[in-house]
N, C-alpha and C positions, 0 to 999 in steps of 0.2 A: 080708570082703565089702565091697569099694568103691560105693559108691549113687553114679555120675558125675552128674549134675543141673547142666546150664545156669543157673545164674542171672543177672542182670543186676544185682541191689543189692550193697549194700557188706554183710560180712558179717566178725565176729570168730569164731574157733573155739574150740574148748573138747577135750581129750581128756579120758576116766576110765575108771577102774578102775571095774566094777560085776559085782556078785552078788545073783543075785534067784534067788525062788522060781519067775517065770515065764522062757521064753525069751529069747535076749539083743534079738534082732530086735523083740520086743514092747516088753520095757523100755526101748530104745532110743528107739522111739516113744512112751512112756508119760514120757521125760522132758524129748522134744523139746518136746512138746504142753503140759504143766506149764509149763516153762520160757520158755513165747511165750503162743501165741495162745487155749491151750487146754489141752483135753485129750487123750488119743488115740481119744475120740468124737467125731461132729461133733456142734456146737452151732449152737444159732438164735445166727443173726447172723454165725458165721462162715463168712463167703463164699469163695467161692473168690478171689476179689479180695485178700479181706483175708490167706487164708494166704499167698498171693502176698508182699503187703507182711510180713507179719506173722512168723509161725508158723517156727520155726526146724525145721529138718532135719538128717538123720543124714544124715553126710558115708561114714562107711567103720564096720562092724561089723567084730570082730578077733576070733575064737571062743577061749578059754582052758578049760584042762579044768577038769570041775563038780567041784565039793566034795560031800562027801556030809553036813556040817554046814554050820550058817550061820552066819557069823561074826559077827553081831551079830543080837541076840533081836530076834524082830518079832512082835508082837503079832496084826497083820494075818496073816501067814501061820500061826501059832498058831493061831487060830479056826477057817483052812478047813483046816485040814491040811498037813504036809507032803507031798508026792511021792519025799522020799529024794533029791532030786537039787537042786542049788542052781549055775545057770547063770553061768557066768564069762565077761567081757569086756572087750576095750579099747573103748569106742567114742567115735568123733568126732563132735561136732554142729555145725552150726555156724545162727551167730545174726544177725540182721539187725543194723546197727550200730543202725537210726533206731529200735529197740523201745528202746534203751537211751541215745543220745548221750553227751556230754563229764560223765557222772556216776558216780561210783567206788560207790558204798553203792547204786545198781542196778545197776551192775554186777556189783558181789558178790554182788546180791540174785539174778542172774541165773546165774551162774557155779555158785554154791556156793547157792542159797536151800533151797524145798521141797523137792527133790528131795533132801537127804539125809533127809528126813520120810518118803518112800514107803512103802506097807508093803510093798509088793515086792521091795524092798532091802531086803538082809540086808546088803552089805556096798558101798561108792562110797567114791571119792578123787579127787580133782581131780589129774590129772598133768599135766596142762599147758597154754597157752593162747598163741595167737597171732591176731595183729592187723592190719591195714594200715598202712604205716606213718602216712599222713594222718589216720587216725583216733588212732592211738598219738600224734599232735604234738599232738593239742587236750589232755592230760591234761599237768600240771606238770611230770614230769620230775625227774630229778638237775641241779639249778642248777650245781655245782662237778663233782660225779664224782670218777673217779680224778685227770684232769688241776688241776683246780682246787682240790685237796686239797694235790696235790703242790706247787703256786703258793703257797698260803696257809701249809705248812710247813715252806718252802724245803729239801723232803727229796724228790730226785731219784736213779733209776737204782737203787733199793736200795729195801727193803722198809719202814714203817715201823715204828718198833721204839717202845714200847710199856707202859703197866701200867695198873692199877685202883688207887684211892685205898684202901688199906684200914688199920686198920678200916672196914667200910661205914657204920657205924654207930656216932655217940659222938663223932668226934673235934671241937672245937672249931672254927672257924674258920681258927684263928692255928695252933691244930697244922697242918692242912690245907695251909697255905702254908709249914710249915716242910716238909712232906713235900716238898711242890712246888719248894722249894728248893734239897733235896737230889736227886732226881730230874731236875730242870734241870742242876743243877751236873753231873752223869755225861750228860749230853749227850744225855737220855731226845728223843724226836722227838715223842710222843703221850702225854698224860694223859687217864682219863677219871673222874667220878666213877663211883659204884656205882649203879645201878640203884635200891637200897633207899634213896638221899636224894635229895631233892630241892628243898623247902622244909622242913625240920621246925620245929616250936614252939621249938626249945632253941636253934635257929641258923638264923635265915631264909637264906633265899638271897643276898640283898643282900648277906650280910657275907661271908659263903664269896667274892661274885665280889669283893667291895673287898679282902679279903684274900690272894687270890691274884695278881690282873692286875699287880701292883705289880712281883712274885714275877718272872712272865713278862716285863713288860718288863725288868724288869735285866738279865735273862740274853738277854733277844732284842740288847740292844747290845753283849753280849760277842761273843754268836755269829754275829750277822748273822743270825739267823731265829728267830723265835720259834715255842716247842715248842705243839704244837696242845693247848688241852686242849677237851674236852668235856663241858660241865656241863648237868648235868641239869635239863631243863627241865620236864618232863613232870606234866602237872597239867588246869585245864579250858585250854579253849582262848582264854579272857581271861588265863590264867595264865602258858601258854606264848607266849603274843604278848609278856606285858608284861615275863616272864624274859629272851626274846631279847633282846628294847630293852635291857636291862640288861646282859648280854654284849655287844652290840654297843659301847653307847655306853662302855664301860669298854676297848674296844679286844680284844676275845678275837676269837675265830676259830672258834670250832665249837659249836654246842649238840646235846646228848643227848637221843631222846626214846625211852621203851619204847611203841614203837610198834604194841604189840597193844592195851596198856591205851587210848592214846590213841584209837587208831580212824585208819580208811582218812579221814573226813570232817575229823577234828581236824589229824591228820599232813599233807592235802594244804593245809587254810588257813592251816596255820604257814608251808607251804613256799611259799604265792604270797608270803606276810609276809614271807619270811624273806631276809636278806643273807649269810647264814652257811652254810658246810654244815649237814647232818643227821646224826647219828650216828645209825643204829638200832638200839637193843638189843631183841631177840624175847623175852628169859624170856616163858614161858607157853606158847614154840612147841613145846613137847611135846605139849601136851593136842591139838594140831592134827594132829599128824604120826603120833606113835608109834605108833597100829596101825595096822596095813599096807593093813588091808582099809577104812581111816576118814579123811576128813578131807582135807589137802592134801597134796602133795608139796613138797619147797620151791622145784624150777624152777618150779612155776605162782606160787609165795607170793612168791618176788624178784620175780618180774615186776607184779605188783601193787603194790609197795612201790617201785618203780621208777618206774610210773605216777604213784605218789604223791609222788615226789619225796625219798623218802629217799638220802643219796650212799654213805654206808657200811652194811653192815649185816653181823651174828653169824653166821659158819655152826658154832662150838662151835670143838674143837683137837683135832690126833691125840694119839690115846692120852691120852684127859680124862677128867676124871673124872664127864664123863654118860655117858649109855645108847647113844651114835652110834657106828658101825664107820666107822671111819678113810676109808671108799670113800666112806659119805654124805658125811662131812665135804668128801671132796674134790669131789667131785659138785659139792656144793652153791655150791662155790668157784667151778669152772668155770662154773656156771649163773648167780654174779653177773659173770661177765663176758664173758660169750657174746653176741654179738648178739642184740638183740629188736625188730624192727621198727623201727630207726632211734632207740629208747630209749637215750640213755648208758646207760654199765657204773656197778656199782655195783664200791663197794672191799670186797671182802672182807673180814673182820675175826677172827683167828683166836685163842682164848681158852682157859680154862680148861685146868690145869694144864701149861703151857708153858716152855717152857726152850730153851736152846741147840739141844739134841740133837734137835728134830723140824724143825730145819730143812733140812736134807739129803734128806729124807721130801717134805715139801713142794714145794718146789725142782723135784724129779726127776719127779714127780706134775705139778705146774703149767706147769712151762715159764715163771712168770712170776714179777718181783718186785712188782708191783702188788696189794699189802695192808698188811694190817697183824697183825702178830706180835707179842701182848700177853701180857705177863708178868709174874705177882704174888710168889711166891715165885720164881721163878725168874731174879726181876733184886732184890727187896728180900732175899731170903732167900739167896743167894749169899754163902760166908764169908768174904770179901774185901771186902761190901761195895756199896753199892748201884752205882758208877762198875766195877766189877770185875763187877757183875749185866749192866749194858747193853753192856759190852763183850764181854758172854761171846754175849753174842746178836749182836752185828753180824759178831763174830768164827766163830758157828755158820754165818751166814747169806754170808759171805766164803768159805768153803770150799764150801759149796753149790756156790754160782755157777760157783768154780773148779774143781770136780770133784774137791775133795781130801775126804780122809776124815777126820771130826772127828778121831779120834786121832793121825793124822800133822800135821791141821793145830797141833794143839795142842802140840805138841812146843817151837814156837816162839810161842805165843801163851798165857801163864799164867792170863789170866781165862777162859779157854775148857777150859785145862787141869784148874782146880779144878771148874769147873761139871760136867764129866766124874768126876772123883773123888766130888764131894759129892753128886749129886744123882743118877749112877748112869744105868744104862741104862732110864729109865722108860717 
């Protein structure tokens, strides 16, 4: 059911997934009216003036067959009874920009707020959102992007290849840069650390960045480019300003932030601060996604993070060892870099338990070598060797391109050969 409605203001849209106890056409209105000026009753005060300016509306109703259970307990419809019928739909609304302006945390509040609260809702998702692009230019943005990622790690034409610091936890300083060391020396193009350090009591951050940057430049005048690494910065937001200053002024090239814990408001003041890319790590974006009938999708959630100025961000890896089917993962890929209202792409960043062998996968799926393909056992855990690890991956990612098949390529290439023996068709 398309609503066609003339309007004259500026307005952002919103689509979801929603299941309610009452009709889709009511709830529809019951969360235009939340979500603006009101309610789906009129109130004193609200004039017809003001819904004009005000009061957002249902763009297009999309009817889905009802569920005969509700996929999340509601209280509210518990007290008046059920009907046995629980009403399914997509539907679009769309919102006045001036209820909200150049602010992310109303934005959110408007996008995703009370309305997953309703008792009428049994089950809401946020699937997706688009913008003007003049109102998308007033919000930070990716400073670097893919392009200026690729600038900063003088790694062109080719995907960027990859690993996590591990252990995540424990290692010294000085071990950390011997990692770094040997990870540079095999010609690694991205480091990042783990998610789970950042500052710890046992080894501030200070000493992790003076004990590395030393590491990078020696190997950045071997090679003519220095390998990106990514140190985590993520703490309040006095901590991650003053962490940057500290990458920066030691000459690094990228900071990490888990950018659920920090917040839409933290991650976008970093980003007006920041001279550096952004790395975004999600842990946590399960609790957001994973049932179907809850929460966000992740083309609305990149898009958000995009606004916020993050340049890379996690969509997991095929065949990983989380809970994702290999389609989101790629999904989620395409969706960071798909056009959105004149917003730069973000770099994809593809992880957890990765190797050689899913790049051919990728490749065929993408159409593109714009990411990043990070590998923990799969370039340190290689029996050859950590230089025999990352050449097993450029060498996966070389046959991709070229349309050979990992086995025939490997015939003539031995660190790709063993990564095929050792590690098996995972």
């Amino acid at each position: 059911m398309s609503m066609n409605t003339t309007v004259s203001r500026a307005e952002f849209t919103a689509r979801y997934f929603v299941e309610s106890s009452v009709p889709a056409e009511k709830m529809a209105q019951v969360i235009a009216g939340e979500q603006s000026s009101g309610t789906f009753l009129s109130l004193p005060g609200e004039t017809a003036q003001l819904k004009e300016r005000s009061r957002a509306r249902v763009v297009n109703i999309h009817s889905l067959p009802p569920a005969l259970e509700p996929s999340l307990q509601s209280a509210y419809v518990e007290r008046r009874g059920s009907h046995g019928v629980f009403h399914r739909a997509e539907i679009e609304i769309a919102f006045p920009v001036e209820n909200v302006g150049c602010n992310l945390p109303v934005l959110l509040a408007t996008l995703a707020g009370n309305l997953f609260e309703l008792g009428e809702v049994t089950g809401l998702r946020l699937l997706d959102l688009d913008m003007p692009v003049n109102y998308a230019s007033q919000f930070p943005g990716p400073a670097f992007s893919i392009e200026g990622t690729r600038r900063l790690a003088g790694v062109h034409g080719r995907p960027m290849i990859g690993t996590i610091i591990k252990p995540s936890i424990g290692l010294t300083a000085e071990q950390t840069a011997a990692m770094v060391d040997d990870l540079c020396g095999a010609g690694i193009d991205f480091i990042k650390d783990d998610e789970l350090i950042a500052n710890p009591p046992y080894e501030p951050f200070e000493r992790r960045v003076a004990a590395v940057m030393p590491v990078l430049h020696k190997h950045a005048d071997r090679l003519g480019r220095m390998p990106m690494y990514a140190f985590n910065i993520s703490g309040s937001i006095d901590d991650m300003l003053r962490h940057h200053d500290t990458v920066l002024q030691a000459g690094g090239t990228c900071v990490m932030v888990s950018v659920n814990w920090a917040g839409f408001a933290g991650v976008e003041h970093l980003r007006r601060h920041s001279q550096l890319p952004i790395h975004g790590h999600r842990n946590g974006w399960g609790s957001l996604t994973r049932h179907a009938a809850l929460g966000f999708s992740f083309e609305a959630y990149q898009k958000l993070w995009r606004l916020a100025g993050v340049d890379h961000l996690h969509v997991n890896g095929l065949r990983s060892k989380f809970w994702e089917a290999d389609e989101s993962v790629l999904r989620s890929a395409r969706a960071c870099l798909s056009p959105f209202a004149g917003v730069p792409a973000l770099m994809p960043v593809f992880s957890s338990g990765q190797w050689a062998a899913q790049a051919p996968d990728m490749y065929r799926q993408l159409q593109s070598t714009d990411l990043m393909h990070l590998a923990g056992g799969g370039i340190i855990g290689h029996p050859d060797g950590i230089h025999a690890g990352v050449a097993s991956m450029r060498e996966g990612w070389d046959a991709a391109v070229a349309g050979k098949s990992l086995d025939s390529y490997a015939l003539t290439h031995p660190a790709l050969s063993r990564a095929l023996s050792h590690f098996g068709r995972m």
